[in-house]
Structures are given as structure tokens and as C-alpha cells.
PDB file of N, CA, C and O in Angstrom, chain B, residues numbered from 101:
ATOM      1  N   UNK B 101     -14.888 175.375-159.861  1.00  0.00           N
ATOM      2  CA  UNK B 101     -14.582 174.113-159.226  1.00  0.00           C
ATOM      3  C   UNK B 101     -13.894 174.411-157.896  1.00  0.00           C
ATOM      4  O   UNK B 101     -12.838 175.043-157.883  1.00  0.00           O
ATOM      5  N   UNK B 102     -14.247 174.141-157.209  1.00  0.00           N
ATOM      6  CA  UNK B 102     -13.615 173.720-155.497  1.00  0.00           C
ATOM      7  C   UNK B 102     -13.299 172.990-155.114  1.00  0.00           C
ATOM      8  O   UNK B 102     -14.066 172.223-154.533  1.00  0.00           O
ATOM      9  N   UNK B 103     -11.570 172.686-155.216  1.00  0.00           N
ATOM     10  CA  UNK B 103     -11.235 171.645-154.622  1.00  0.00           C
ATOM     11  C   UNK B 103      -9.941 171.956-153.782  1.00  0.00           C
ATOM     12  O   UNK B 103      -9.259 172.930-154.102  1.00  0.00           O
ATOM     13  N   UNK B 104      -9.532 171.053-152.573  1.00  0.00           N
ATOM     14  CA  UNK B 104      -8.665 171.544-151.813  1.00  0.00           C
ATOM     15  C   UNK B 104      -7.472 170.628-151.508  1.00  0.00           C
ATOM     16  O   UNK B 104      -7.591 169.610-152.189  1.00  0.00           O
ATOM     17  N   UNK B 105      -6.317 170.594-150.712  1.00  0.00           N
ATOM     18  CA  UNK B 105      -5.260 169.607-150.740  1.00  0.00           C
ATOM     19  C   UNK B 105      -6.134 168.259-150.282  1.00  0.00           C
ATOM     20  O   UNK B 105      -7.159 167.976-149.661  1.00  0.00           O
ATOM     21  N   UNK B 106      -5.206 167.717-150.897  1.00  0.00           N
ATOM     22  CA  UNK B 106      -5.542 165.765-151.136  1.00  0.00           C
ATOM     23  C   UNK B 106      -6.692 165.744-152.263  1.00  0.00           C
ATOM     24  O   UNK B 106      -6.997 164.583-152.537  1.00  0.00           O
ATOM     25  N   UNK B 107      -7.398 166.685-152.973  1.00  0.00           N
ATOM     26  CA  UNK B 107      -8.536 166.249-153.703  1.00  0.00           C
ATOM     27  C   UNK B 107      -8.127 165.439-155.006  1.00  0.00           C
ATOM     28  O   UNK B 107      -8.921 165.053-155.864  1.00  0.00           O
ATOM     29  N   UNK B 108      -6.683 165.236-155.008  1.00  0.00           N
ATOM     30  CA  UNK B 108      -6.297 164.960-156.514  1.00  0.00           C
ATOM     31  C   UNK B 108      -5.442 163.611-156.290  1.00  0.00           C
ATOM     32  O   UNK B 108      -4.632 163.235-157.136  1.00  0.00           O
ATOM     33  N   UNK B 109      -5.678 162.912-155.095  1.00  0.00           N
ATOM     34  CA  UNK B 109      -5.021 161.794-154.335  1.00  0.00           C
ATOM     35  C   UNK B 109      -3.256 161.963-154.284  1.00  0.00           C
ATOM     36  O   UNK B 109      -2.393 161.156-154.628  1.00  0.00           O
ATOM     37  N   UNK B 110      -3.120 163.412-153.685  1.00  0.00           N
ATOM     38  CA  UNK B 110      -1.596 163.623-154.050  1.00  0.00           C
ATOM     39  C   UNK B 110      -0.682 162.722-152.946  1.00  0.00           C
ATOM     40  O   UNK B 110      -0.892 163.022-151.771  1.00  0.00           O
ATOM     41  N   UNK B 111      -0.137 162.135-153.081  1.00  0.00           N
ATOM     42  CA  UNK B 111       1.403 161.409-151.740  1.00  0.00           C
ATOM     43  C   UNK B 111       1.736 162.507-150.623  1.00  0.00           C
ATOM     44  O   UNK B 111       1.539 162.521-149.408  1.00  0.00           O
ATOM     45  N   UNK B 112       2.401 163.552-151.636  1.00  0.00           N
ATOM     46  CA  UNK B 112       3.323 164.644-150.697  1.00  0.00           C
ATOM     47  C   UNK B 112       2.333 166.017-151.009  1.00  0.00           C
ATOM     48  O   UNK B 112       1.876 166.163-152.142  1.00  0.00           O
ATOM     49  N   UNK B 113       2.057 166.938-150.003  1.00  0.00           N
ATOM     50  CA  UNK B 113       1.706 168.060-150.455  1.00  0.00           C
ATOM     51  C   UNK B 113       2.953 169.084-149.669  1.00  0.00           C
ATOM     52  O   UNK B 113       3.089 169.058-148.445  1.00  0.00           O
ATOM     53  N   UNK B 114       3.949 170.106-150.710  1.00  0.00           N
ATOM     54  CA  UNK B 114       4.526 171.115-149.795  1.00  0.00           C
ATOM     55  C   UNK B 114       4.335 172.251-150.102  1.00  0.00           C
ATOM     56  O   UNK B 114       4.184 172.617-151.268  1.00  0.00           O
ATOM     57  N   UNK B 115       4.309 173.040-149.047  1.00  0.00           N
ATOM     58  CA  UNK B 115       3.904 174.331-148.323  1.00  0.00           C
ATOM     59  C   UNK B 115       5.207 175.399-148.131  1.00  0.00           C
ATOM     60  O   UNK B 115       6.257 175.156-147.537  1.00  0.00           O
ATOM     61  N   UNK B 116       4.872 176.488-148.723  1.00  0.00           N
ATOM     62  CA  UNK B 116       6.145 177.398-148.690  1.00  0.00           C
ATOM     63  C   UNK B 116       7.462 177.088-148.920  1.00  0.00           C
ATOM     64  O   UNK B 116       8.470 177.139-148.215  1.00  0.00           O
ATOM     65  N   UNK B 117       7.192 176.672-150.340  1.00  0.00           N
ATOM     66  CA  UNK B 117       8.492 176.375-151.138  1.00  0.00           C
ATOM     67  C   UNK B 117       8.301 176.598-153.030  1.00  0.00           C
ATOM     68  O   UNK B 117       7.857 175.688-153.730  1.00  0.00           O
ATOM     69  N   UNK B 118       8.702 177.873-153.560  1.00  0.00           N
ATOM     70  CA  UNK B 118       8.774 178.040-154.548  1.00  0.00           C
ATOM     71  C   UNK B 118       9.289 176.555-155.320  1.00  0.00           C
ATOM     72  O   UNK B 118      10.396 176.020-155.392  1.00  0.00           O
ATOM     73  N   UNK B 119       8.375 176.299-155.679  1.00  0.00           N
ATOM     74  CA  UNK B 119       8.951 175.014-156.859  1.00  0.00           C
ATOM     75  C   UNK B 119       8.222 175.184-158.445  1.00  0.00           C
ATOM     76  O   UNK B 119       8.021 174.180-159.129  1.00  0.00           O
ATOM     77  N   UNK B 120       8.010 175.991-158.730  1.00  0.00           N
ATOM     78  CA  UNK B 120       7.792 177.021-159.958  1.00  0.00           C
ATOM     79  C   UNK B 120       9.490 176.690-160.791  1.00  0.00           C
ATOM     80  O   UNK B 120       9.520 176.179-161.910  1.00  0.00           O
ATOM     81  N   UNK B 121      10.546 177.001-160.179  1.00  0.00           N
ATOM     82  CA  UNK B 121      11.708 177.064-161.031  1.00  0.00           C
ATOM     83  C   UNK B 121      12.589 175.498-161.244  1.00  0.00           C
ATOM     84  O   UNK B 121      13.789 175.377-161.487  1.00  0.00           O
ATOM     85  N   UNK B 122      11.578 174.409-161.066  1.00  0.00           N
ATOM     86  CA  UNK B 122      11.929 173.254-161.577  1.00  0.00           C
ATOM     87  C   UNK B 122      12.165 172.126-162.314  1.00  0.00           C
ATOM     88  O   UNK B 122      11.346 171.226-162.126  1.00  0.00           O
ATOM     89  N   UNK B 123      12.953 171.929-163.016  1.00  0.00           N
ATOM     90  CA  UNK B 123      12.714 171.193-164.263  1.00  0.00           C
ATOM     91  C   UNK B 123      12.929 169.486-163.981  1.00  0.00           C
ATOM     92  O   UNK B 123      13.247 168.933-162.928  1.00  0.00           O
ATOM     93  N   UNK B 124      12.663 168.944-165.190  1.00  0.00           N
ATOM     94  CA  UNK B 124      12.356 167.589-164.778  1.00  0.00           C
ATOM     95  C   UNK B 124      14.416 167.276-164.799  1.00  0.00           C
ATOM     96  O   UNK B 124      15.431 167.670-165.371  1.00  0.00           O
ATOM     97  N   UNK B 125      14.036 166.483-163.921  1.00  0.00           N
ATOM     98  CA  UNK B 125      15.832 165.815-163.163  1.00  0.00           C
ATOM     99  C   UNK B 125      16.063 166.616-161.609  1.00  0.00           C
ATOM    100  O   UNK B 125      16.930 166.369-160.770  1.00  0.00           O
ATOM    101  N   UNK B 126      15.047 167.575-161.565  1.00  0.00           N
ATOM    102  CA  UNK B 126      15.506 168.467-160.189  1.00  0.00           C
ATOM    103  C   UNK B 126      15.493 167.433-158.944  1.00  0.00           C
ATOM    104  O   UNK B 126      14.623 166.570-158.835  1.00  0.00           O
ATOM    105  N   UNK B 127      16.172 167.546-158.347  1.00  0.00           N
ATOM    106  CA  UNK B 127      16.126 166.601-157.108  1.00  0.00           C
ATOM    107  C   UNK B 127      15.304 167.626-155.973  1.00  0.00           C
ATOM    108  O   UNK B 127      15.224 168.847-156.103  1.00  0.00           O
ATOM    109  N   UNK B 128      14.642 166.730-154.690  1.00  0.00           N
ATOM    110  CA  UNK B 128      14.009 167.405-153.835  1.00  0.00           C
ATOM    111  C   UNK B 128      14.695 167.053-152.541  1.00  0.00           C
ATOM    112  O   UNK B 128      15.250 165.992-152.827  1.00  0.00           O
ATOM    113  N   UNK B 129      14.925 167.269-151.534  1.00  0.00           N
ATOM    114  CA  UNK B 129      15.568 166.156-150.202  1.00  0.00           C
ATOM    115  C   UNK B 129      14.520 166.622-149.279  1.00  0.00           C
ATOM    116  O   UNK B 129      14.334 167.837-149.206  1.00  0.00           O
ATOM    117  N   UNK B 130      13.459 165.424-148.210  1.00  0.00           N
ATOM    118  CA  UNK B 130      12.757 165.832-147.776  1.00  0.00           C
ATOM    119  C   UNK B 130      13.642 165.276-146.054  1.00  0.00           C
ATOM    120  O   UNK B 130      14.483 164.396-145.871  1.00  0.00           O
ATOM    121  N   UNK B 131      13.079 166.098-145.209  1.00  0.00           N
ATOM    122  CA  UNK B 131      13.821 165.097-143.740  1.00  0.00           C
ATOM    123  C   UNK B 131      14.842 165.316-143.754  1.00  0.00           C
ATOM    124  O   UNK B 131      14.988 166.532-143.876  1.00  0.00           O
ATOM    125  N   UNK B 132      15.754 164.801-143.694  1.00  0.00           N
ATOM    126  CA  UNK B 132      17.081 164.127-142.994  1.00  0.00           C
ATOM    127  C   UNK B 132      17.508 163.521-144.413  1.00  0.00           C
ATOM    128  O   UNK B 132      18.530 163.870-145.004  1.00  0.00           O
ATOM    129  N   UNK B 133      16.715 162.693-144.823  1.00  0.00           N
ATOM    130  CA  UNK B 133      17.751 161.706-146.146  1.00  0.00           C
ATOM    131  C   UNK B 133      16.863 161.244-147.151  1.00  0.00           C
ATOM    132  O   UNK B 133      17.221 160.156-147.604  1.00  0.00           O
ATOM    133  N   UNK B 134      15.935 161.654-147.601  1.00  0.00           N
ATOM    134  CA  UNK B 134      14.536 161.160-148.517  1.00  0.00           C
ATOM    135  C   UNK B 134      15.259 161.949-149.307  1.00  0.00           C
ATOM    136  O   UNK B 134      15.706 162.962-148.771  1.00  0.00           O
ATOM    137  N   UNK B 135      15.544 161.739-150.636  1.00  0.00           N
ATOM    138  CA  UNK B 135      15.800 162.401-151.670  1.00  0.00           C
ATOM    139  C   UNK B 135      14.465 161.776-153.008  1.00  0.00           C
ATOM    140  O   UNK B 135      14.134 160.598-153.141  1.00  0.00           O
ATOM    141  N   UNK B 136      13.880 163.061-153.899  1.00  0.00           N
ATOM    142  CA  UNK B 136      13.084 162.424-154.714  1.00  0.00           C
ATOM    143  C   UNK B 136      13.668 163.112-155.946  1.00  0.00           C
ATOM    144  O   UNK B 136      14.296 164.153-155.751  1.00  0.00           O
ATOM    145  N   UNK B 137      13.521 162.606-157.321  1.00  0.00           N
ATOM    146  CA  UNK B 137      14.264 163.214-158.900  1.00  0.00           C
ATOM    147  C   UNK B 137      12.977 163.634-159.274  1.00  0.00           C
ATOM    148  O   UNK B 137      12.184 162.699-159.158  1.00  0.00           O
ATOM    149  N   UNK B 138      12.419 164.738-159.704  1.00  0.00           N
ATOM    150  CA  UNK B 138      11.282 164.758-160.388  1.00  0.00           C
ATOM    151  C   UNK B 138      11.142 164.318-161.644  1.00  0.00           C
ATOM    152  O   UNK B 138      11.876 164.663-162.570  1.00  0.00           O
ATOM    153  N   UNK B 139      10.182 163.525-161.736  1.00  0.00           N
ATOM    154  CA  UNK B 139      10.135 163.101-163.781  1.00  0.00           C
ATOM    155  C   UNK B 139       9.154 163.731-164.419  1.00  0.00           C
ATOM    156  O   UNK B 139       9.199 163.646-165.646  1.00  0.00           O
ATOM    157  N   UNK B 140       8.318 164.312-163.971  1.00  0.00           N
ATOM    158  CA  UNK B 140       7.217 165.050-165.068  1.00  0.00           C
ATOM    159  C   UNK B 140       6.791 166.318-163.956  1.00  0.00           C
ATOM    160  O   UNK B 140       6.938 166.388-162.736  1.00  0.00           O
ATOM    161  N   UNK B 141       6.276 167.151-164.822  1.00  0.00           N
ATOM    162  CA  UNK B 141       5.713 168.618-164.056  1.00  0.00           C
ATOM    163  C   UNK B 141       4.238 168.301-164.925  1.00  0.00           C
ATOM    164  O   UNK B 141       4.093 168.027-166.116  1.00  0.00           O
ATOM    165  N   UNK B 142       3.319 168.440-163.939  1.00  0.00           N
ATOM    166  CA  UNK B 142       1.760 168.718-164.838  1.00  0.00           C
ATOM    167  C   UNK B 142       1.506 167.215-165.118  1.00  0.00           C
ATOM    168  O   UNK B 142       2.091 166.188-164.774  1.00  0.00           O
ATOM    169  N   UNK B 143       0.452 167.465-165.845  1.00  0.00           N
ATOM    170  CA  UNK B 143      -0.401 166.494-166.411  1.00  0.00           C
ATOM    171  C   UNK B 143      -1.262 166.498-167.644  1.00  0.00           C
ATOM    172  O   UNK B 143      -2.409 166.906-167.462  1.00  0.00           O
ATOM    173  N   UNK B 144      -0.891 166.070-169.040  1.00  0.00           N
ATOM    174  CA  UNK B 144      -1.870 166.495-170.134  1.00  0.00           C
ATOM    175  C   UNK B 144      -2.953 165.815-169.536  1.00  0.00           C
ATOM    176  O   UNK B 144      -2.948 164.952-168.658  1.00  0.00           O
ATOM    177  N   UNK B 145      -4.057 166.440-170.267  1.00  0.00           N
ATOM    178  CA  UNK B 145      -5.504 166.126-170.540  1.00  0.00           C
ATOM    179  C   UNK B 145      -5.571 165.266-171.602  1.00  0.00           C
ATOM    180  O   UNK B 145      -4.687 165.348-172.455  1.00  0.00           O
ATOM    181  N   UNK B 146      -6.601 164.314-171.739  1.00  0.00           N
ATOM    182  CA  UNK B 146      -6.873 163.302-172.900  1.00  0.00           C
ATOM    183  C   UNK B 146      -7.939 164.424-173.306  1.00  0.00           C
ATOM    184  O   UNK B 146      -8.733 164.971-172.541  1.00  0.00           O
ATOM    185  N   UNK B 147      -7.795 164.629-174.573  1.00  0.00           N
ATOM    186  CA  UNK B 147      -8.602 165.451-175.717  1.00  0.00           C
ATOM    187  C   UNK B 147      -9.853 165.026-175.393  1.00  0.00           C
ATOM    188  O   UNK B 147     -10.622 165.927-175.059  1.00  0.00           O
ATOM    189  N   UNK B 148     -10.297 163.877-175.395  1.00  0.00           N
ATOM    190  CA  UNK B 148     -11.855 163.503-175.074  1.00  0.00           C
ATOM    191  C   UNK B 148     -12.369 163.487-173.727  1.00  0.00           C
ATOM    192  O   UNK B 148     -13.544 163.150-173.581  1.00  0.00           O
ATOM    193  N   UNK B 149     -11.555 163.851-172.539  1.00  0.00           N
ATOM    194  CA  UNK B 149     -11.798 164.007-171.449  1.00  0.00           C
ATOM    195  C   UNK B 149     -11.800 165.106-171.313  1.00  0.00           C
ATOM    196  O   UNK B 149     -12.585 165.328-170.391  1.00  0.00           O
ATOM    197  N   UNK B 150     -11.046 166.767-171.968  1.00  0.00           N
ATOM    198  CA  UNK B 150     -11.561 168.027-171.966  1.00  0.00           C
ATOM    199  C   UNK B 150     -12.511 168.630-172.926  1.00  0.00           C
ATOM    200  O   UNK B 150     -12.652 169.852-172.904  1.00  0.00           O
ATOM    201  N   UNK B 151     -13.053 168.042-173.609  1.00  0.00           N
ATOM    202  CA  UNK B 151     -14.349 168.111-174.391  1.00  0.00           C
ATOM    203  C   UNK B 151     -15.761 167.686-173.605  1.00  0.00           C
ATOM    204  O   UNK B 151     -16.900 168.028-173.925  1.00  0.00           O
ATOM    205  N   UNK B 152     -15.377 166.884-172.539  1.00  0.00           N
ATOM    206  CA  UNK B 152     -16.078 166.162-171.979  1.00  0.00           C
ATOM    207  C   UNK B 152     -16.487 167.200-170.524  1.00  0.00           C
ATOM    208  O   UNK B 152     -17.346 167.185-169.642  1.00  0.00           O
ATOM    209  N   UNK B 153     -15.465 167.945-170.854  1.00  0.00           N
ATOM    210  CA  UNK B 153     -15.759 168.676-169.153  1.00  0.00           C
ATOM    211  C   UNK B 153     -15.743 170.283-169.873  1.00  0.00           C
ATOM    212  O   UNK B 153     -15.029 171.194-169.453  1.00  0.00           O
ATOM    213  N   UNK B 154     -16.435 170.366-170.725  1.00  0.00           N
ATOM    214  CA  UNK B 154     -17.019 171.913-171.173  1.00  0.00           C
ATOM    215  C   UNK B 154     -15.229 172.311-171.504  1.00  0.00           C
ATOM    216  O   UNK B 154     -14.885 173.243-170.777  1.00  0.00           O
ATOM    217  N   UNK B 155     -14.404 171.949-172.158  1.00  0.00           N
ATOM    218  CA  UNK B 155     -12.968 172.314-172.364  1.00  0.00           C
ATOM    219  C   UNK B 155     -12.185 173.133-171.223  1.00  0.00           C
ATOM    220  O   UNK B 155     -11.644 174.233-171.333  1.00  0.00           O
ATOM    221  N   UNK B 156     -12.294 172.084-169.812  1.00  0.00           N
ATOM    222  CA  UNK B 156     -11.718 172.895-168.449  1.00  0.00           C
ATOM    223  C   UNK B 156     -10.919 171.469-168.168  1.00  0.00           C
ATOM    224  O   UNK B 156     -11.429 170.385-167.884  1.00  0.00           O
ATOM    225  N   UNK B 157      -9.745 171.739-168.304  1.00  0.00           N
ATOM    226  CA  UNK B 157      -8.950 170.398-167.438  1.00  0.00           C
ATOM    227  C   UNK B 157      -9.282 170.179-165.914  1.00  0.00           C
ATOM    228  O   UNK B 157      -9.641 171.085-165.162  1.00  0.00           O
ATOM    229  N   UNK B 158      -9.174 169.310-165.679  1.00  0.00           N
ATOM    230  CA  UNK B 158     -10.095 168.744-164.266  1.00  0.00           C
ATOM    231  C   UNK B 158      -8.254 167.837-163.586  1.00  0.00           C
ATOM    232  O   UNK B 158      -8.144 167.356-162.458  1.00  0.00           O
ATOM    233  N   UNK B 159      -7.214 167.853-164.548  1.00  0.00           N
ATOM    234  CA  UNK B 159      -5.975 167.538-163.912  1.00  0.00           C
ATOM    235  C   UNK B 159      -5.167 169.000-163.351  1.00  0.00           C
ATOM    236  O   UNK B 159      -5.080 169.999-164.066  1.00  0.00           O
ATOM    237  N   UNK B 160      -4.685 168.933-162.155  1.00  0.00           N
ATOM    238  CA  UNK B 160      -3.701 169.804-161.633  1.00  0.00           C
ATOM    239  C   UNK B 160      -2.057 169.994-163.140  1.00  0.00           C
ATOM    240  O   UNK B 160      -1.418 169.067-163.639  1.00  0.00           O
ATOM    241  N   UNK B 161      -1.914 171.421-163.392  1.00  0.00           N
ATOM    242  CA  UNK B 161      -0.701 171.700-164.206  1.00  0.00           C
ATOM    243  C   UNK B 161       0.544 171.487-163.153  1.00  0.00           C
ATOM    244  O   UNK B 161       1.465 170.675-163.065  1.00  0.00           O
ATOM    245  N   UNK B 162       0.247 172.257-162.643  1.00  0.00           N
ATOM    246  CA  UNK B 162       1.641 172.116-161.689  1.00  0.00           C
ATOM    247  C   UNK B 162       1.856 170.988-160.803  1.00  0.00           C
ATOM    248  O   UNK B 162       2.692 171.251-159.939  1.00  0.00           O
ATOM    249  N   UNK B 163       1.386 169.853-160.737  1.00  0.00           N
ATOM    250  CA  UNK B 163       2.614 168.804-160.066  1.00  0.00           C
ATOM    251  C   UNK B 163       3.311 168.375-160.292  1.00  0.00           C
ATOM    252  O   UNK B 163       3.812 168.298-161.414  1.00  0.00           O
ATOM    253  N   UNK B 164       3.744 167.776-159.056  1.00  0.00           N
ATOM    254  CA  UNK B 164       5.479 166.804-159.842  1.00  0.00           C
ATOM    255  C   UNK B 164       5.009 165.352-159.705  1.00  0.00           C
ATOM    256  O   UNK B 164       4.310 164.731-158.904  1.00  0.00           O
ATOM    257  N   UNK B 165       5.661 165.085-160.780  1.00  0.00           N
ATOM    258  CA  UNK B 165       6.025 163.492-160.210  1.00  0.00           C
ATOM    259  C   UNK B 165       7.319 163.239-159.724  1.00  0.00           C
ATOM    260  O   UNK B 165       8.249 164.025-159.902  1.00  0.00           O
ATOM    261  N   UNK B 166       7.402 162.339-159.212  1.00  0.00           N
ATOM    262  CA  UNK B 166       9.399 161.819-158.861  1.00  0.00           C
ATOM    263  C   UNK B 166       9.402 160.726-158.489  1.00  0.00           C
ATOM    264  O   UNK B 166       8.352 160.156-158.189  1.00  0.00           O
ATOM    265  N   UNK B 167      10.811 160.040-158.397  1.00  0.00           N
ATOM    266  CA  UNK B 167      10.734 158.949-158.283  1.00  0.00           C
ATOM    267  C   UNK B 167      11.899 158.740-156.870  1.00  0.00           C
ATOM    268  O   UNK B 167      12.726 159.582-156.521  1.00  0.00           O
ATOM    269  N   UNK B 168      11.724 157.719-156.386  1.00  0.00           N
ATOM    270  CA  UNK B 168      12.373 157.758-155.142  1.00  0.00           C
ATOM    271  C   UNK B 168      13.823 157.352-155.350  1.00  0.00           C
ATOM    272  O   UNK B 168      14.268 156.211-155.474  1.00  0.00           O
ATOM    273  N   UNK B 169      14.514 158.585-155.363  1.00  0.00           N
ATOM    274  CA  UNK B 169      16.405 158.083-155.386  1.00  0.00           C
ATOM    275  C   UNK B 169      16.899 157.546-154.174  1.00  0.00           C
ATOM    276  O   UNK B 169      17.854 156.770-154.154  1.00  0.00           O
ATOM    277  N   UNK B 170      16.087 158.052-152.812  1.00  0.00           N
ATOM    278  CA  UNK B 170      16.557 157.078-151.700  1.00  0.00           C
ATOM    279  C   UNK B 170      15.599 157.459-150.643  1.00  0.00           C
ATOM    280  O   UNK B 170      15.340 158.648-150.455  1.00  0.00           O
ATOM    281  N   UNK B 171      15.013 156.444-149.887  1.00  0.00           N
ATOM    282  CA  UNK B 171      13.975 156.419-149.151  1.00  0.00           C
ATOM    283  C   UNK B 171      14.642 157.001-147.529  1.00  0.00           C
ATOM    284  O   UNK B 171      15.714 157.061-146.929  1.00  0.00           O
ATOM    285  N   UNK B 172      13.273 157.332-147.361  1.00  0.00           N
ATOM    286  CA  UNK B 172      13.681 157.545-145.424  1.00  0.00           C
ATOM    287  C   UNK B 172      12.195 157.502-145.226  1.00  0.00           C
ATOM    288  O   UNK B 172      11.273 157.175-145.973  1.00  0.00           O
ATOM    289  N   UNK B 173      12.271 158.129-143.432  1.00  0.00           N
ATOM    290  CA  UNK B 173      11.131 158.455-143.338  1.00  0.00           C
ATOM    291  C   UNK B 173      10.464 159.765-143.500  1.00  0.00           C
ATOM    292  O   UNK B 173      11.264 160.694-143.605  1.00  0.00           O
ATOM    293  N   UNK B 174       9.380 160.047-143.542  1.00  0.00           N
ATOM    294  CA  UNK B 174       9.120 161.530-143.716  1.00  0.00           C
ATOM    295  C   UNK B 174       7.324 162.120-142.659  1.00  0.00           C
ATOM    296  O   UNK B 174       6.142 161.786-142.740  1.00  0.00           O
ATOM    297  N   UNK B 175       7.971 162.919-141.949  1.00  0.00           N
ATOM    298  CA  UNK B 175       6.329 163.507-141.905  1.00  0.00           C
ATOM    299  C   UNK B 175       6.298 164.907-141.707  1.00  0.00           C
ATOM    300  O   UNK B 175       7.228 165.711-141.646  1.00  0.00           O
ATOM    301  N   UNK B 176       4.855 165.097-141.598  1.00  0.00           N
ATOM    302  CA  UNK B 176       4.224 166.367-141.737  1.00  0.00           C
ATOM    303  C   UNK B 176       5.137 166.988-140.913  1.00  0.00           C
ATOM    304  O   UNK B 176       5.516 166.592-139.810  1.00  0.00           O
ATOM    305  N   UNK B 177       5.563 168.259-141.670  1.00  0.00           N
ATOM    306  CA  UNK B 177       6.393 169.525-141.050  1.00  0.00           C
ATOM    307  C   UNK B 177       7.671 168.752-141.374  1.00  0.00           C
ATOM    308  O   UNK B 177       8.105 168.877-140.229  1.00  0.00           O
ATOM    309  N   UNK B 178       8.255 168.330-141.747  1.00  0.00           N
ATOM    310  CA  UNK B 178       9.657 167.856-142.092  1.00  0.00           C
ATOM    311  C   UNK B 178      10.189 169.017-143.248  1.00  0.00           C
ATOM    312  O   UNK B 178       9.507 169.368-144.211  1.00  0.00           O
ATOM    313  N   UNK B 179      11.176 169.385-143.019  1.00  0.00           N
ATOM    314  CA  UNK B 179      12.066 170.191-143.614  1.00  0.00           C
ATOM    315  C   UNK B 179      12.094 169.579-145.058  1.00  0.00           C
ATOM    316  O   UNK B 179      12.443 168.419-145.277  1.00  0.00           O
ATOM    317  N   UNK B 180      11.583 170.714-146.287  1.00  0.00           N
ATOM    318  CA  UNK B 180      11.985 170.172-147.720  1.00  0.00           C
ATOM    319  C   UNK B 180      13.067 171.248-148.185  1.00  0.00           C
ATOM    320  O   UNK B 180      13.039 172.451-147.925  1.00  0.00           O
ATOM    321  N   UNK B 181      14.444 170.259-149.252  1.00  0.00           N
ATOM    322  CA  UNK B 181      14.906 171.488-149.624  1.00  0.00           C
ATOM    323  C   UNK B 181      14.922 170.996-151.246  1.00  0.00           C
ATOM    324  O   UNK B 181      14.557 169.883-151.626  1.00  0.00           O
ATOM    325  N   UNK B 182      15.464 172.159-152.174  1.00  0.00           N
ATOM    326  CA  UNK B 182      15.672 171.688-153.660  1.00  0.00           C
ATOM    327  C   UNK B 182      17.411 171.392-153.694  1.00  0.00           C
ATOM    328  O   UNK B 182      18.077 172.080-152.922  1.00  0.00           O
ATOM    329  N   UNK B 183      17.956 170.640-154.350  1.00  0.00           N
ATOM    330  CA  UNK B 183      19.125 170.014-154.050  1.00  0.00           C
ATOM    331  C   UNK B 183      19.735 169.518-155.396  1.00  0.00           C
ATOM    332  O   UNK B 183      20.807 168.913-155.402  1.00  0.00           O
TER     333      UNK B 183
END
């Protein structure tokens, strides 16, 4: 399968930042003052949707979800840190 950033309709994609060592509650601060809490890492598969695709998950393991603890603005190349 070949697929590349945005193929999975992601919000945020970041670039050169170990986020491998994060558990769900980790906070992210993007910018200046965007802070996000992560609530889930990954994504299960529905059992009948990996049966359905020759038993290959077709969802990304490693994303985050989060939820917005306080908004700003944010763009491309903006400084992310873990916090």
C-alpha cells in the first residue's frame, strides 16, 4: 500500500519530533500558545473490516488524537514541543 501525508485526512502532521514516548494525557504545545492533551494513540480495526482487507489494517497505529486545552493559531513550520 502507498500512501503519503494527508492520505488518512490527518488535521496536524509533525515532522522531527520523537512522539513514540507518549502516553495518553501527554500534552503537546504547538506555536506560541496552542496546547493539545492527547486522548488515544492508534486506532483499532473493526474485525470485519480486517478480514475484509486480506487481514492488513488500512488504519494508521501510531496517531494521536487530542483534544484542544487551549486554542491559538498555528501554521506550517511552527515550533512543536511535548510539555
Amino acid at each position: 500500500m502507498n500512501v503519503g501525508p494527508g492520505d488518512f485526512a490527518e488535521n496536524i502532521l509533525i515532522d522531527a519530533l520523537d512522539l513514540s514516548s507518549l502516553i495518553v494525557g501527554s500534552k503537546i504545545k504547538l506555536a506560541t500558545n496552542a496546547i493539545l492533551e492527547i486522548t488515544q494513540i492508534g486506532k483499532e480495526d473493526h474485525p470485519s473490516i480486517v478480514s475484509r482487507t486480506f487481514g492488513i489494517s488500512l488504519l494508521p497505529s501510531g496517531g494521536l488524537f487530542c483534544k484542544v486545552i487551549k486554542g491559538g493559531k498555528i501554521r506550517k513550520g511552527d515550533s512543536v514541543e511535548i510539555i
